[in-house]
SEBA-795650 format. One line per field, with one value per residue (C-alpha): residue number from 1; residue in one letter; x, y, z. Coordinates in steps of 0.5 Angstrom, whole numbers, plus 500, padded with zeros to 3 digits. Each point is the difference from the previous one (the first is absolute). Example, Ala and Ser with C-alpha at 12.3 -4.5 7.8 and 13.67 -1.06 7.14 Angstrom:
// residues 2
dodren: (1	2)
loza: (A	S)
X: (525	502)
Y: (491	507)
Z: (516	498)
END
This chain:
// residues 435
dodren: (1	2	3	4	5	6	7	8	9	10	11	12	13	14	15	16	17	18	19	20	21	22	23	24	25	26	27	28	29	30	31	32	33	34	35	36	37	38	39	40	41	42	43	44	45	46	47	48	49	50	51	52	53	54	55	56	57	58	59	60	61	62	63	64	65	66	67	68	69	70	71	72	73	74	75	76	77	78	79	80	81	82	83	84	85	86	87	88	89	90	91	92	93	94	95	96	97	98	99	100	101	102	103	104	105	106	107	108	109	110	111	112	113	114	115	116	117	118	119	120	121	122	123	124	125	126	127	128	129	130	131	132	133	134	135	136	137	138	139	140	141	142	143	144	145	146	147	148	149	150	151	152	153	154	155	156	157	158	159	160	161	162	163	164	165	166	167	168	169	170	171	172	173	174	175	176	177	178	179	180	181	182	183	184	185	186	187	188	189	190	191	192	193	194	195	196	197	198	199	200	201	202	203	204	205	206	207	208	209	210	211	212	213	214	215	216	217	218	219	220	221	222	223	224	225	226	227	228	229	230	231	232	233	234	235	236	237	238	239	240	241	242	243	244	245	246	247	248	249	250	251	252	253	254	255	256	257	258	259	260	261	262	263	264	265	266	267	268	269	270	271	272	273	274	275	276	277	278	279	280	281	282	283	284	285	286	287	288	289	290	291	292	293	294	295	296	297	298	299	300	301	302	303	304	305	306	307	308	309	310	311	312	313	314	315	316	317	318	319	320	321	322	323	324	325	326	327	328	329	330	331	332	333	334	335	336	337	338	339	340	341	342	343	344	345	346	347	348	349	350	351	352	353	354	355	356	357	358	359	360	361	362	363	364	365	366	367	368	369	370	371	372	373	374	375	376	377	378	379	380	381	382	383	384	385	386	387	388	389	390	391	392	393	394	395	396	397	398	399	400	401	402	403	404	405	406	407	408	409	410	411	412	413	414	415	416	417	418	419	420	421	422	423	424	425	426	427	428	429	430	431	432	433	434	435)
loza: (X	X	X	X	X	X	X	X	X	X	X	X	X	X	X	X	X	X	X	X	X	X	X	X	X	X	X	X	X	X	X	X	X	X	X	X	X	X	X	X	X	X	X	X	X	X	X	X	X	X	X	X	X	X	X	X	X	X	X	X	X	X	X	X	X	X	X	X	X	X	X	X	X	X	X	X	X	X	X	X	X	X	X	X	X	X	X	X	X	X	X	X	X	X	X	X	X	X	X	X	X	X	X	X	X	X	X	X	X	X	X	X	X	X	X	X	X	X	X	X	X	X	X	X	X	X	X	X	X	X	X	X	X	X	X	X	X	X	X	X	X	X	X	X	X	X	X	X	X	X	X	X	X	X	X	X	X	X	X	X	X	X	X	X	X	X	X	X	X	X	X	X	X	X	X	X	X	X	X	X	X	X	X	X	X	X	X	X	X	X	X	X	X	X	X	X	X	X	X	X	X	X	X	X	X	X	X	X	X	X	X	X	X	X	X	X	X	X	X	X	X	X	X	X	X	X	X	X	X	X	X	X	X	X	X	X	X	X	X	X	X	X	X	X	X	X	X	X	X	X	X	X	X	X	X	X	X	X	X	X	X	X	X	X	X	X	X	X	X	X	X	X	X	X	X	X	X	X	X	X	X	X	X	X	X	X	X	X	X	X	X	X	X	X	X	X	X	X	X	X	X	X	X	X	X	X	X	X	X	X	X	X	X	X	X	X	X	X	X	X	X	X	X	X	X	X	X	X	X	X	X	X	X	X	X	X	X	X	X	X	X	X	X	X	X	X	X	X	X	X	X	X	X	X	X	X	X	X	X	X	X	X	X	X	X	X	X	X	X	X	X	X	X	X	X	X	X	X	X	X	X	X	X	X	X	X	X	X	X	X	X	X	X	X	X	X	X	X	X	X	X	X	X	X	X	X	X	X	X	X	X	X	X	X	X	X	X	X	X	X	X	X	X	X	X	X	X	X	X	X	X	X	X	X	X)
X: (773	503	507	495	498	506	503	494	503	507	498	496	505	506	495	499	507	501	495	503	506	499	495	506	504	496	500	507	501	495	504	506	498	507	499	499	506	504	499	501	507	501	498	504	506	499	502	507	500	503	504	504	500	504	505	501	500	506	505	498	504	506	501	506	496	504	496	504	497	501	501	501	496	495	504	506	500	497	495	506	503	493	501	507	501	492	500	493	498	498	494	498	505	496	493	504	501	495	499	504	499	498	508	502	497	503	500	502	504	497	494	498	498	506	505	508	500	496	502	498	500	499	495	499	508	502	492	499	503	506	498	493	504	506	494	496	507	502	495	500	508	498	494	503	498	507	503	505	500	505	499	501	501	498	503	501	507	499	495	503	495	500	500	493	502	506	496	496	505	505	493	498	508	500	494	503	507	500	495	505	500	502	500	498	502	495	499	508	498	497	508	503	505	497	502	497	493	496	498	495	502	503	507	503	504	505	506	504	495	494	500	495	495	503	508	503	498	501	500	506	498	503	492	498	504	500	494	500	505	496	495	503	504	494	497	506	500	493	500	504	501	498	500	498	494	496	494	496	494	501	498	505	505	504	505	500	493	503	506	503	495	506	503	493	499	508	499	492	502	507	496	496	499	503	493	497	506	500	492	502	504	495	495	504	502	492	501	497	493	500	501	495	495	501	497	494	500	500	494	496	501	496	494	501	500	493	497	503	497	493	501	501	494	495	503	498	492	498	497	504	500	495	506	504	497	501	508	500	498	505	506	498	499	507	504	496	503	507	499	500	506	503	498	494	493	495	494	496	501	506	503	495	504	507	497	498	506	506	495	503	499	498	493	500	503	494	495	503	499	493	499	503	495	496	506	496	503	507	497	499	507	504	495	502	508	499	496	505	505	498	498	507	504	494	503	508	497	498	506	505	494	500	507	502	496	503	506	499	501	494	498	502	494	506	503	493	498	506	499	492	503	505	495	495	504	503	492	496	505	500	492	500	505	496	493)
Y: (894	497	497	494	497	501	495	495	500	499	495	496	500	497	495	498	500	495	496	499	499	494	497	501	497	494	499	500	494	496	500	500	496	501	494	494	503	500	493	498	504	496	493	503	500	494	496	505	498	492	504	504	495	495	505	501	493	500	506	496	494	503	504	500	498	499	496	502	495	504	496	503	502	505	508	496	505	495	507	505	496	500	508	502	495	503	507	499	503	496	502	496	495	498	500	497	492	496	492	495	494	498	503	505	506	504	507	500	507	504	496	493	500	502	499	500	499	494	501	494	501	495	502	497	497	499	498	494	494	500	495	502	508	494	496	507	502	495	499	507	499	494	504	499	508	502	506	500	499	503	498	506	498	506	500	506	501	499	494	494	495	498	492	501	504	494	494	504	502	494	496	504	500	493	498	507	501	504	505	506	502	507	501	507	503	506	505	502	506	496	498	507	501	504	507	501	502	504	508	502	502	493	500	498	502	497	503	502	504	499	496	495	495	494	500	498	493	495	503	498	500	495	498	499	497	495	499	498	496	495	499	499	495	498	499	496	499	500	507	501	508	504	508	504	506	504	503	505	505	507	502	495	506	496	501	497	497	494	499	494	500	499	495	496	502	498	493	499	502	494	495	500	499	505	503	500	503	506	501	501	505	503	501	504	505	499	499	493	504	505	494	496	507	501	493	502	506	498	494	506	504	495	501	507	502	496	505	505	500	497	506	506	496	502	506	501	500	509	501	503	496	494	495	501	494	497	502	499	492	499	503	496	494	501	502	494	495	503	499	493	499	504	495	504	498	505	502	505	505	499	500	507	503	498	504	506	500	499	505	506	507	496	500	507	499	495	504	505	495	499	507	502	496	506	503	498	496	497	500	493	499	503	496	493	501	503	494	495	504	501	492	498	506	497	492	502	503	494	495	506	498	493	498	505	495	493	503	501	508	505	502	508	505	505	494	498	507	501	493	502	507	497	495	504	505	494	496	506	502	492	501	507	498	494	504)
Z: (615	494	504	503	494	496	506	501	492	501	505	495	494	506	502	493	499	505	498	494	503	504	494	496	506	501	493	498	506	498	493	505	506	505	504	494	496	507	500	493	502	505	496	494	505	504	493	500	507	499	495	505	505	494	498	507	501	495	502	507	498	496	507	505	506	506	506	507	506	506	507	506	506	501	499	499	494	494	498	501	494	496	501	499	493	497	503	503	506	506	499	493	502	506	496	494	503	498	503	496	505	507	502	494	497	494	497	493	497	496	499	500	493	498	506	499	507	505	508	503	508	505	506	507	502	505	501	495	500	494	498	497	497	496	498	496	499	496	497	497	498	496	495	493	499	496	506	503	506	507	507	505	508	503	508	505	502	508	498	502	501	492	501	496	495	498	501	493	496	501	499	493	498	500	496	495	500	494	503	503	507	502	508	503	506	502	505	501	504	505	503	498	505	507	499	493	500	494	500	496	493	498	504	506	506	502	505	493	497	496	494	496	503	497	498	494	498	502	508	502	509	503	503	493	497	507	499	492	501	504	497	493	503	503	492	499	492	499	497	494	503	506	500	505	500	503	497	505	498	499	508	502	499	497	493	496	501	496	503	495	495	494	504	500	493	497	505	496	494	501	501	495	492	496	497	508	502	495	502	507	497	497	505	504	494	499	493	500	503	495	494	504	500	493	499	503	496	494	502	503	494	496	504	501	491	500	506	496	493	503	504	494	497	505	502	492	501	500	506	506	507	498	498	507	504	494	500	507	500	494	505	506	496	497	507	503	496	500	507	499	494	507	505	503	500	500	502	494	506	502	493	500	506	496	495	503	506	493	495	504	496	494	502	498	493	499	501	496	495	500	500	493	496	500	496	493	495	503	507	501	495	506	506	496	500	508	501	498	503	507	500	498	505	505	498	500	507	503	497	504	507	499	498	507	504	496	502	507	500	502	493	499	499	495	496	498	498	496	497	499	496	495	499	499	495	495	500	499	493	498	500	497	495	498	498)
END
């Protein structure tokens, strides 16, 4: 008999505690309010956005950047060539194109922002009037925008219907002969000689046996090199250089899938100034991107240290679980406006899912950290530190996402987990220290 009472009183002292925990609650956002304070982050940024978008600016114009004007019809390969000197996939180079002119479109690798490569592809030839593609042509060449800049007629080995494709070239280089040209010939499995046919694993069989898809380059068949002979002299001295390449997708079952590549690279890299040559060079040994990367970083960290000690400074206040959503707006606002050094515009959701697809295992660490402030005495101490530290690992996390996306790679759920770990660990040592 005595069970129900004691109950009834149990429940009652629980309903208290919740209605003092949700008084204090409200209290505490009111002091705290979570959707002001994101604003006057946001509007604290936007000044250091114009600052970022200067130094950006400014490492811009001391930047090597080539411009490659692509002419050829269309699957005459010009995207083959964006892929195999970028790295990127088909995929990403096909989103990546963007209207230029009527006539033209470009792609700019790693970023617009920050480009070391401009493509300019000319569409629909063979379907306009020349005039019309030379006149925005000619145009685009005669902007005084400081890059070099390198024209790349792009024909298929078994096209001879070019008369076209002379008439801009002849008319381009006459009104700019200091621009060089480079002649590409593609496709060069489409006149490999009968009797070779590809197997699956990338090799081909022949009456001798099995060997490579693609020969020692150059492919020394007499039908390839017919053919190529033909149409250079058909170019006669209007291109400075020719070369042959083919350049396939994975599926093709091709090897290797750039079969050419460093030919294109050296004739690229002839052609132009010493400093664009050497950033062609660069980019095909990644090192120009990972400099690129490491420009963003350290603009990026800018904002990431504020977020962090606003962070540790809220996650000060004594009461367990109340300044979570104030937190939790602080870090969306700080993945938000990363996105946007980085290029991407985000909605506060879609930065909300960024952040919950990139947090991973961390989500566990951070209510971990709320539920220490119970510890008396150096609870909330300890919370600060983790705070300021899962914002920055939460910041390092969402620079490796967005720089994948800037350069065209598919961002890695591991890489950003490592990241996020050291930077978590170096962060939450700097707070702690700093007490």
């Amino acid at each position: 008999m005595t069970e129900q009472p004691e109950a009834n009183s149990d429940a009652k002292q629980e309903s208290q505690k919740r209605g003092v925990w949700q008084h204090t609650t409200e209290r505490l956002r009111k002091i705290l309010p979570v959707d002001r304070l994101a604003q006057r982050m946001v509007e604290w940024f936007s000044v250091r956005e114009d600052r970022v978008a200067e130094i950006l600016e400014r490492v811009e114009r001391s930047l090597p950047t080539t411009e490659a004007i692509l002419i050829g019809k269309p699957q005459a390969g010009k995207s083959s060539i964006v892929r195999g000197l970028t790295g990127v996939s088909g995929e990403i180079v096909g989103q990546g194109f963007r209207p230029h002119t009527q006539h033209t479109e470009r792609y700019a690798y790693p970023a617009s922002e920050l480009p070391l490569l401009i493509f300019t592809d000319t569409v629909g030839l063979g379907d306009v009037e020349t005039e019309a593609i030379v006149s925005e042509l000619l145009g685009d060449l005669s902007e005084a925008s400081g890059r070099a800049k390198i024209l790349i007629l792009t024909v298929k080995i078994n096209d001879f219907a070019t008369e076209s494709l002379r008439q801009i070239g002849t008319q381009l280089r006459e009104k700019h002969p200091h621009i060089p040209c480079l002649l590409a010939v593609t496709c060069l499995h489409e006149v490999y000689p009968a009797g070779i046919s590809v197997s699956p694993g990338s090799a081909t069989r022949t009456k001798e046996g099995t060997r490579e898809a693609h020969p020692e380059y150059p492919p020394e068949y007499e039908e390839v090199q017919r053919a190529y002979g033909a149409i250079v002299e058909g170019f006669g001295q209007l291109c400075d250089r020719a070369i042959l390449m083919d350049f396939t997708l994975e599926e093709d079952g091709y090897n290797p899938v750039f079969y050419g590549l460093e030919a294109l690279r050296d004739s690229i890299a002839e052609l132009l100034p010493e400093a664009e040559a050497q950033a062609i060079h660069q980019i095909l040994d990644g090192e120009a991107i990972a400099e690129i990367g490491n420009m963003y970083r350290d603009v990026a960290r800018r904002y990431i240290l504020a977020f962090c000690a606003i962070a540790a400074t809220l996650a000060a206040v004594p009461l367990p679980l109340a300044t979570m959503p104030v937190l939790t707006a602080l870090q969306v606002s700080m993945v938000g406006l990363l996105g946007k050094l980085y290029g991407q515009t985000l909605t506060r959701s879609q930065a909300g899912g960024i952040v919950s697809a990139i947090a991973g295992g961390f989500v566990a660490q951070a209510i971990g950290r709320e539920l220490i402030k119970f510890v008396p005495g150096f609870g909330s101490a300890i919370a600060a530190s983790w705070a300021a530290a899962y914002t920055g690992a939460l910041g390092e996390g969402a620079c490796v996402y967005f720089g994948d996306i800037m350069g065209g790679k598919r961002p890695d759920p591991e890489r950003i987990q490592a990241v996020m770990a050291e930077a978590f660990q170096a962060t939450k040592e700097r707070f702690k220290n700093s007490k």
